[in-house]
N, C-alpha and C positions, 0 to 999 in steps of 0.2 A: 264716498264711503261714510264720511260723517252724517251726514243725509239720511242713510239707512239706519245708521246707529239710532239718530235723534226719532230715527219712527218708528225703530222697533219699541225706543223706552219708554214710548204715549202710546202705544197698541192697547187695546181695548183690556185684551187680554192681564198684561203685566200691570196697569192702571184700577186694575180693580183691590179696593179699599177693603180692608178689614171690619165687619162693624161686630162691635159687642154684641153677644146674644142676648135678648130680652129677659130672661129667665130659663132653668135649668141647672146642670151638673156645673157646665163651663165657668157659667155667670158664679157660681155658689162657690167654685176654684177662684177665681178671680178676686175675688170681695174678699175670701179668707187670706190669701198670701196676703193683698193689699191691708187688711185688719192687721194680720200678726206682725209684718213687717212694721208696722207704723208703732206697737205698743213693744217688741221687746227691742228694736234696733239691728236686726240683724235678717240678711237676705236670703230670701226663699228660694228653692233649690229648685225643688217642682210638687209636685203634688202625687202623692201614691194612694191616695183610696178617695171616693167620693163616694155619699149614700143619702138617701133619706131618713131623716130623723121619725121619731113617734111623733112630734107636733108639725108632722108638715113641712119644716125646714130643713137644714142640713149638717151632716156630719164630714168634715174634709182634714183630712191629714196630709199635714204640709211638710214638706222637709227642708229642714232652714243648715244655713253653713252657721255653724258657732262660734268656732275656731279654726278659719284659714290657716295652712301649715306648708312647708315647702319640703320636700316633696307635697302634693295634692295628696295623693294618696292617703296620708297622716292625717288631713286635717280630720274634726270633728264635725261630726252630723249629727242632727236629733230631727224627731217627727213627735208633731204637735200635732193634738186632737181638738179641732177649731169646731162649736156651735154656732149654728149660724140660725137665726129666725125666720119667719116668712120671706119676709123682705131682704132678706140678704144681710142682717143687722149682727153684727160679734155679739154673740149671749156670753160663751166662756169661751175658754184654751185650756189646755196644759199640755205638758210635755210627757210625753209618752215613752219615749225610748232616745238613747245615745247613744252614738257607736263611730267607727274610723270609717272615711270613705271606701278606704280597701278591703273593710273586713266584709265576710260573706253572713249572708244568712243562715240564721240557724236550723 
């Protein structure tokens, strides 16, 4: 029985690696949470818009936790408007909007 376990969990299948996209939306997602988290301290929730910019590069809104709360519910959320360059390089940020995880849209 342990036998079957240790082969199912190096099957081909389950064993296949995740690799970064070379370029695109994903990559342009990636680069910006990892930008925004690294400069204002606080962790990226996920990402609700990606687009292309007029220069080529990218526009990605992140949504960051700001203030963990207990219940979750309460806590506070904001979405950042991340620029990103050709190259995947942070141009600007800011913050765009703030709001309680519970509350709905408008």
């Amino acid at each position: 029985m342990a036998d079957q376990r240790s082969a199912r969990a190096t099957s081909p299948t389950r064993a296949r690696k995740k690799t970064a996209p070379k370029k695109g939306p994903e990559r342009a997602a990636r680069a910006a949470c990892q930008s925004l988290e690294g400069l204002i301290g606080h962790r990226a929730e996920g990402v609700s818009a990606v687009r292309r910019s007029d220069d080529d590069g990218w526009c990605v809104v992140v949504d960051v936790l700001e203030v963990p709360r207990i219940p979750d519910t309460t806590s506070l959320l904001a979405s950042y408007e991340v620029q990103l360059d050709k190259a995947g390089e942070l141009q600007e940020y800011r913050r765009v909007r703030r709001y309680r995880r519970g509350a709905a849209d408008e």
